[in-house]
N, C-alpha and C positions, 0 to 999 in steps of 0.2 A: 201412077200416071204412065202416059207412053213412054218417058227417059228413063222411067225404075224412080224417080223419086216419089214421093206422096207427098197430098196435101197438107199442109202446115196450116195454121190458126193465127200465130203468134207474129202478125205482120207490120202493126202498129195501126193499121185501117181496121178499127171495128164497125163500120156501114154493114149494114144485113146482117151483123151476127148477131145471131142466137143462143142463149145456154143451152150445152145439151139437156140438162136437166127441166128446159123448157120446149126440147121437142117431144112430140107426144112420137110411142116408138112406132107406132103403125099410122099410118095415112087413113083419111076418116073415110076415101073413096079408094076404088082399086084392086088388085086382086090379093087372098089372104100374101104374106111375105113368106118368102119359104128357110129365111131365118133370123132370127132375134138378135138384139142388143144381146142377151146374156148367153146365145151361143158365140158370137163375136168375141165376147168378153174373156169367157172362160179360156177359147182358146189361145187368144193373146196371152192370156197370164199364165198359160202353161209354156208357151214357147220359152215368156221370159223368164221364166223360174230353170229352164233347163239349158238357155243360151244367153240368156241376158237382155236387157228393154230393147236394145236397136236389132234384135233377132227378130220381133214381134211385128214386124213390119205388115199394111194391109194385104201386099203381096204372097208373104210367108203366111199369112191368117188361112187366106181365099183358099189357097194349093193347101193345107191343112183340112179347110171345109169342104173342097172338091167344086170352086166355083170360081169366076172369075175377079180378080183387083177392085174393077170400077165396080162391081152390083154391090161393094160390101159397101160403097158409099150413101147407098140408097139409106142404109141402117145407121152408120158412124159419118159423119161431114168430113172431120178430119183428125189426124193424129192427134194435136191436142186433146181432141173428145174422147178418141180410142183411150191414151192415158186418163184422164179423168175416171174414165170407167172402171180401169183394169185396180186404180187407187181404189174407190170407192169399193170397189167388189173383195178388197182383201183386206180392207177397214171392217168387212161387215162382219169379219172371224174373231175380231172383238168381241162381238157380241154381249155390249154390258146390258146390265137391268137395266129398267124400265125409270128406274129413278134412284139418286145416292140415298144411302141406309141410311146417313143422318152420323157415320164413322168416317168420318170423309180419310181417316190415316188405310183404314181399310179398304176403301173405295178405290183412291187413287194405288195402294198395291196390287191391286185384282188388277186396274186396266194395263199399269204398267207391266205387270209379267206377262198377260196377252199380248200386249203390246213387243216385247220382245221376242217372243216365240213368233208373231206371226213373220215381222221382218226377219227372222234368220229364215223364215220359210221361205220371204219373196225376199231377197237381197238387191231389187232391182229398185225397191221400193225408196229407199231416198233420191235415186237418183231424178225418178218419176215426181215428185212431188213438188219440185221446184221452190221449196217452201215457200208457196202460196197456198191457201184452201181452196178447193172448188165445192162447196156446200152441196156434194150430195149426202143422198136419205144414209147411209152408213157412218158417213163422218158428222153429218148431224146429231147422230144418236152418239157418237164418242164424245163430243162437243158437248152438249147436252148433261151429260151425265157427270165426265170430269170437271167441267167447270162449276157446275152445278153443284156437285161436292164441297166445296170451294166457297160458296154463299153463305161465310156466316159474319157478317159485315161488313166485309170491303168493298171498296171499289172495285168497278170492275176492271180496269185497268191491272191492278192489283191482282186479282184471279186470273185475268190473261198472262199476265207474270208467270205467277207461281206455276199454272197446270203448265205453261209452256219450260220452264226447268225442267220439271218432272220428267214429260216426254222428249225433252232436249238429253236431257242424262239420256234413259231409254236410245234414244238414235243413235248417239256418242257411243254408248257401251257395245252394239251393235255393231255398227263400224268396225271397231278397235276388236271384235272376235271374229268379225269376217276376214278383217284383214289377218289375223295370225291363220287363219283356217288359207285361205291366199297363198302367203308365203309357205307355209306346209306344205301345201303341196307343188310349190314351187321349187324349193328348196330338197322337201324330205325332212326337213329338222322340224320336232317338237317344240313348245316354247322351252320346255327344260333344256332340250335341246340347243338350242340357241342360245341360252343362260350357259350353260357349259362350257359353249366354245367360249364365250366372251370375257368368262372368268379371266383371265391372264391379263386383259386389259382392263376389266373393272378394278382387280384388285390394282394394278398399278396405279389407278385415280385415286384409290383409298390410299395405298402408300403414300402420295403426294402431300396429304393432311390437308389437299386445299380443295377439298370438295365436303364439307362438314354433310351437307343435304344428303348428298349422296350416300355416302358414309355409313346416316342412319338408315336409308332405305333399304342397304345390301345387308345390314346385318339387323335389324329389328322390323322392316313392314313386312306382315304376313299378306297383304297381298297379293302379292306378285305369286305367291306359292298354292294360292286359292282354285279350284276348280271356276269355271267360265260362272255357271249359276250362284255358288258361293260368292264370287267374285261380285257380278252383279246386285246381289242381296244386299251384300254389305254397303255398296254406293248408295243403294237408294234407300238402304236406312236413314242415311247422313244427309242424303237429297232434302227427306222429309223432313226431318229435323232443323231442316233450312226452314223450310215452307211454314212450318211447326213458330217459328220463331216470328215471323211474320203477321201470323194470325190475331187477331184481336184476342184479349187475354176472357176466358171463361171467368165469368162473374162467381163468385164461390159463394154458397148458401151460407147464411149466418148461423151461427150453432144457437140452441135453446139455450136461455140464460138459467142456471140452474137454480133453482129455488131457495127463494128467500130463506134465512134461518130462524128458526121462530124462538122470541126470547119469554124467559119465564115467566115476564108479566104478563106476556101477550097467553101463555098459557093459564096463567091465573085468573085472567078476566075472563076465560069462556067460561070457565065454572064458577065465579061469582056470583 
């Protein structure tokens, strides 16, 4: 806009609004558009992968595209759509199949470690989501798939539970590696690093004898000493094993009853 700020969405008046995902991206009359939603898009998500979401501004896009602020509105209404997009478009690096294999412990680990990989790519990404969904065609197809997984009895309630632990671990663990990656370079100090220095004060709590928790953690959880992906593995083993417990129990085939024993009169009377 003329002051530097931009259009916002999120005002509490929804009169005339429309999902993006219900405008159609070219006008049915007019001349062809001389750029797309998904040039819009990509750029945006490159800004913020390299400066972060409030970098990605339609002003910073346009001067990127080599065009002006207002024409980009012609394509995106307003920042809220811009996000919605820039989500959906890094949802799509998921990329799960087309349907769960029927392994849903297999299923939900394949989305989950896409899942992780993509957000250390885009770190801007929780911030962007507001956790809320905006049902576009990529998170559809996540939706779709993991919850889907997920259908072998319950409630759906129940499935919205569990897939959302899953992907709640996933964000949490995420976070928690972006941020030592953060202070690293904030600092200079590695996590050993910072374990090092702090040695002299941990052990003091453990002299104390009044921190029993603690205690064990500094001398028995391997943990903490885990590489990031190790580290991760290990959570969402125990995640699933949550989820695992929740499940309706697998009905178990009955075994063949084994054969009668045949006694010697019964053997005597065939050949009588």
């Amino acid at each position: 806009m003329a002051d530097g700020t931009e259009r916002g969405d999120d005002t509490g008046d929804d009169t005339g609004y429309v999902n993006i995902w219900m405008r159609p991206e070219r006008p049915s009359r007019g001349p062809r558009p001389a750029y797309s939603r998904a040039q819009i898009t990509e750029t945006a998500v490159r800004i913020a992968d390299a400066e972060g979401l409030e970098a990605a501004s339609m002003r910073r896009i346009a001067a990127e595209i080599g065009t002006g602020a207002m024409s980009l509105y012609r394509y995106v209404p307003g920042r809220d759509d811009l996000i919605q997009l820039m989500v959906d478009h890094v949802m799509g690096e998921l990329d799960p199949p087309d349907r769960p294999s029927g392994d849903w412990r297999a299923d939900l680990t394949l989305l989950a470690g896409r899942s992780r990989a993509m957000r250390l790519r885009h770190p801007w990404l929780s911030e962007a989501q507001h956790g809320r969904p905006s049902f576009g065609p990529n998170e559809l197809r996540v939706l779709e798939f993991g919850v889907g997984a997920l259908d072998l009895g319950l409630p759906i309630d129940d499935m919205l539970v569990l897939f959302g632990l899953v992907m709640g671990y996933v964000d949490s663990a995420v976070q928690d590696e972006l941020a030592w990656e953060k202070e690293h370079r904030r600092s200079g100090l590695s996590k050993e690093g910072w374990m090092g220095r702090s040695a002299p004060y941990v052990h003091q709590l453990i002299n104390s004898g009044e921190h029993p928790m603690l205690t064990r953690i500094v001398r028995d959880a391997r943990q903490p000493h885990m590489g990031s992906e190790a580290a991760f593995r290990h959570g969402l083993e125990r995640v699933l094993d949550c989820v695992q417990a929740a499940l309706p129990p697998v009905p178990s085939l009955p075994f063949p009853s084994p054969p009668k024993p045949r006694h010697d009169d019964e053997r005597t009377g065939e050949h009588g």
